[in-house]
C-alpha positions in Angstrom: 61.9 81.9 110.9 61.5 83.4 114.6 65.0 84.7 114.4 64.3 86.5 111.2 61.4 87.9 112.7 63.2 89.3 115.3 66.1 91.1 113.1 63.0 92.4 111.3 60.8 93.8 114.3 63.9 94.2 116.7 61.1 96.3 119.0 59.2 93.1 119.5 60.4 90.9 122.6 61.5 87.4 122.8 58.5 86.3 124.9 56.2 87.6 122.5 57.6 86.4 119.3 57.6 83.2 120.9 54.1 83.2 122.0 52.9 84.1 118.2 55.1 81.2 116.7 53.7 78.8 119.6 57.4 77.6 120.6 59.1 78.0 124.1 62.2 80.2 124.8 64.2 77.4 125.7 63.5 76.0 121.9 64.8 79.8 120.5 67.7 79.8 122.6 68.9 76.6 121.4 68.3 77.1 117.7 70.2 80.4 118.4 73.5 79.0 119.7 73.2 76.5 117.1 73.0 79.1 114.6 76.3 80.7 115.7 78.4 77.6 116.2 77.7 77.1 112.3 78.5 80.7 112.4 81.4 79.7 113.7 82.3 77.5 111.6 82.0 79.4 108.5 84.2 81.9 109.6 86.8 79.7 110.7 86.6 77.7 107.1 86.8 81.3 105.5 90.1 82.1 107.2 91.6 79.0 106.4 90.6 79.4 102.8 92.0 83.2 103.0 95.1 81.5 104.6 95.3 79.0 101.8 95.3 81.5 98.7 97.7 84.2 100.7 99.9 82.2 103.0 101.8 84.8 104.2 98.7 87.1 105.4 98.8 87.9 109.5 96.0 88.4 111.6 94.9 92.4 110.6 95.3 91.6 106.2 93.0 88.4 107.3 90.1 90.9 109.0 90.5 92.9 105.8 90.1 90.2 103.8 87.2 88.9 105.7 85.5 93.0 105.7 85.6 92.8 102.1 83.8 89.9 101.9 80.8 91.0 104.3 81.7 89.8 107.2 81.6 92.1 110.4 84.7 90.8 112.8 86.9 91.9 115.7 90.8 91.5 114.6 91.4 90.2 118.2 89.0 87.4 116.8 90.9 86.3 114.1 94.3 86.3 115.7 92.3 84.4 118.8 90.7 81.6 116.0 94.3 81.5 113.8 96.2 81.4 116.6 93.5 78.0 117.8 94.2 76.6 114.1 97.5 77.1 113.9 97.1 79.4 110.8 99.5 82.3 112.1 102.6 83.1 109.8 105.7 81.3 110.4 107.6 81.2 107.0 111.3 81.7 108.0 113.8 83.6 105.3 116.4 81.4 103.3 119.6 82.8 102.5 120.6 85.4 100.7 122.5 85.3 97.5 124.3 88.1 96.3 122.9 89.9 93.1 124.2 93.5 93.5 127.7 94.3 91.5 128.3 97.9 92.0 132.2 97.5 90.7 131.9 98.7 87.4 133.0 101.4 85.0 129.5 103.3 84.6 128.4 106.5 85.5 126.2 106.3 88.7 123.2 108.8 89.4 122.4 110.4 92.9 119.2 109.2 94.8 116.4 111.8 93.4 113.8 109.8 94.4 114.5 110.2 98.2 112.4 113.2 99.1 109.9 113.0 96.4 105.8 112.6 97.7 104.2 110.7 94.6 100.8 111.5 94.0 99.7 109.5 90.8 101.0 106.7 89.4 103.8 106.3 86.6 105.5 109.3 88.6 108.5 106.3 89.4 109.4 103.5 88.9 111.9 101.0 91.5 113.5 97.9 89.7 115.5 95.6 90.9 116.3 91.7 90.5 116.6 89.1 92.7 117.9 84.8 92.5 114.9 81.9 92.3 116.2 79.0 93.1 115.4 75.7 90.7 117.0 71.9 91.4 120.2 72.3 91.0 120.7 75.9 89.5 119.6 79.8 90.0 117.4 81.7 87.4 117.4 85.8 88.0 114.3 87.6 88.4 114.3 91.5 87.2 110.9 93.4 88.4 109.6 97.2 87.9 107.5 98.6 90.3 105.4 101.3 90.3 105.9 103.3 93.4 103.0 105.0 93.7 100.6 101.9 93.6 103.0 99.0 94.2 102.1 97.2 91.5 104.3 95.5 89.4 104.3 96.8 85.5 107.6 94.9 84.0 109.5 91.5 84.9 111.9 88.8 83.3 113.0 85.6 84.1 116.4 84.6 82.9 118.6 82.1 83.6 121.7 85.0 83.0 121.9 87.6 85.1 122.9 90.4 82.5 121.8 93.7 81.3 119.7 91.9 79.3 117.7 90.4 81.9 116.7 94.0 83.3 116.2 95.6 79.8 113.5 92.8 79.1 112.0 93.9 82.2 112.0 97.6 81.7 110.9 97.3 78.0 107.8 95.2 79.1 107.1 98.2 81.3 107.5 100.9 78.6 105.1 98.7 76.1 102.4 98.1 79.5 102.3 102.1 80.8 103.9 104.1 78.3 105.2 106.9 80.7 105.7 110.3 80.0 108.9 111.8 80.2 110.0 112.9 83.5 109.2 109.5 85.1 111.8 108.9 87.8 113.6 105.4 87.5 115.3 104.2 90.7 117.3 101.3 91.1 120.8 100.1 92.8 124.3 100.8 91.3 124.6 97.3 90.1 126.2 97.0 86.6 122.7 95.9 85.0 121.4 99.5 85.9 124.1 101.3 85.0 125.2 99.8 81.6 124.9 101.6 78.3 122.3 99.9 76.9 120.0 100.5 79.7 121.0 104.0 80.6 120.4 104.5 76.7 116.8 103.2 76.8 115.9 105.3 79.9 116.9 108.6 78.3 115.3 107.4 74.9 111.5 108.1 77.3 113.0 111.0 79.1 113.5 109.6 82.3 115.0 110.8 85.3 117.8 108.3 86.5 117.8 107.8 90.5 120.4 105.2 92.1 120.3 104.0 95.3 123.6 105.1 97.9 126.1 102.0 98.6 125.1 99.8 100.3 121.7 101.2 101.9 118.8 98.7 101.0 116.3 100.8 102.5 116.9 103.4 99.7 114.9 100.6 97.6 112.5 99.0 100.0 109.6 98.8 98.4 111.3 96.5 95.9 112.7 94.7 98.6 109.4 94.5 100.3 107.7 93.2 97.1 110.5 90.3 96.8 109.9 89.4 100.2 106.3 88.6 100.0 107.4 86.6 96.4 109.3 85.2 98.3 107.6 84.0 101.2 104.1 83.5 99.6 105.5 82.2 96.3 109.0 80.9 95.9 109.6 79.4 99.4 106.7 77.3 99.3 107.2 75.3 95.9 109.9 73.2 94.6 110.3 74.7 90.7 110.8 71.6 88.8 112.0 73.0 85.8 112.9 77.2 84.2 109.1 76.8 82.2 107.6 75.6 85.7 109.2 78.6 87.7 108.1 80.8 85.1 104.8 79.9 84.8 104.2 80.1 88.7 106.1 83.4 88.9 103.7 85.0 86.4 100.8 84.2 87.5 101.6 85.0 90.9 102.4 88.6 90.1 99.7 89.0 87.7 96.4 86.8 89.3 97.7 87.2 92.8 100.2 90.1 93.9 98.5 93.0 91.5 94.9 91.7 91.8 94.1 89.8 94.9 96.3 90.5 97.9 95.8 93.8 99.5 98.6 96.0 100.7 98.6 97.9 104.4 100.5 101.1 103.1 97.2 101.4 100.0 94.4 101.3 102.7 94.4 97.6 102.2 93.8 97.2 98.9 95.1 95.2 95.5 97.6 97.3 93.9 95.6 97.5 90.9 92.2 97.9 92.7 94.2 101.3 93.6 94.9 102.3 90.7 91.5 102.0 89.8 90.2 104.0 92.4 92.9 106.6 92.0 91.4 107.1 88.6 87.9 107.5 89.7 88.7 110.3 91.7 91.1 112.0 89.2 87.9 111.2 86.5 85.4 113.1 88.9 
């Protein structure tokens, strides 16, 4: 009660407020450090429960996380209290299997994407695939995402990686955003890209067809950087027991997790489809 007192009449001292509630200093500066050791406390259970629900968050994603839920903290306290509880990020990367076959008799398309500054979303589009690992076999992965807002609009799971893996994935797209022509599609050279049937569907909408260069995964990295945290905060910490069990994990990772919840650095720290929404707030005003 005396410490609400004081929040609500900051101009009143100490020494007075404890006169009119008849206790001694001592008493208020005991109840105060109590106070902010279950302070404390609370904020350390929050992190861990942050922690617990995004395992691969760092220190500064943590303080975001923790600002969006009311709390008013220093990032050098957080790293100082995960660093205490051992709550830092240490998930190492597992091997790589190859996914990319660029050795085919396609056409290839140059890299138009390169140069372009987005500015709303379902301007592009980056797909590309990558293995899951089950007991004893590898299922294939095909994702479309948009790169304005990160978020994911189309994905497959298939235990084939074909051309029909990736149309699934683009078609789920198509049916989620319905673009206008004009969108820009980027993706490697790999066969699944450049096949007829997918080349087809991506001029049936009018899209613009963008590959990446040979070799150069940093002309797709932002859907490389969206299968490393699936990766890490999904698919390295579970043991898929069967296809059904990968692919219901998988989903609702991307879709209750990845596009909702976890907040990305390069959106101003927010959900990809919390974005979205606030990109079309502003375009509404």
């Amino acid at each position: 009660m005396i410490q609400q007192a004081h929040q609500d009449h900051p101009e009143l001292s100490v020494l007075r407020l404890c006169e009119w509630f008849s206790v001694s200093r001592s008493w208020y500066y005991e109840a105060k450090l109590e106070q902010g050791d279950e302070r404390e406390t609370e904020l350390r259970d929050h992190i861990e429960r942050i922690i617990l629900e995004f395992p691969g968050y760092g220190y500064r994603r943590v303080t975001r996380a923790l600002a969006r839920a009311g709390w008013k903290v220093n990032h050098k306290r957080v790293l100082r209290i995960m660093r205490e509880e051992s709550l830092l990020c240490h998930l190492k990367k597992r091997f790589v299997v190859a996914t990319t076959d660029s050795r085919h008799r396609f056409p290839v398309y140059p890299n138009v994407l390169a140069d372009r500054v987005l500015t709303a979303p379902d301007q592009a589009w980056v797909a590309d695939l990558t293995y899951i690992r089950l007991r004893g076999a590898f299922v294939y992965l095909a994702c479309i995402l948009d790169a304005f807002s990160r978020r994911c609009v189309g994905w497959f799971l298939s235990r084939e990686m074909t051309t029909q893996l990736t149309l699934a994935a683009l078609n789920q797209a198509i049916a989620e955003r319905h673009p206008a022509p004009g969108l820009i599609h980027h993706s490697d050279r790999g066969v699944q890209y450049a096949s007829h049937d997918y080349v087809e569907q991506l001029q049936a909408i009018g899209a613009h067809i963008s590959m990446s260069a040979v070799g150069n995964p940093y002309d797709n990295a932002k859907a490389e950087s969206f299968f490393k945290t699936l990766k890490m905060e999904e698919v390295y910490l579970k043991e898929y027991e069967s296809f059904a069990d990968a692919e219901a994990n998988l989903q609702e990772f991307i879709e209750q997790v990845y596009n909702t919840k976890r907040l990305h650095s390069s959106l101003g720290y927010l959900p990809p489809a919390e974005f979205e929404e606030a990109y079309a707030s502003v375009a509404r005003s």
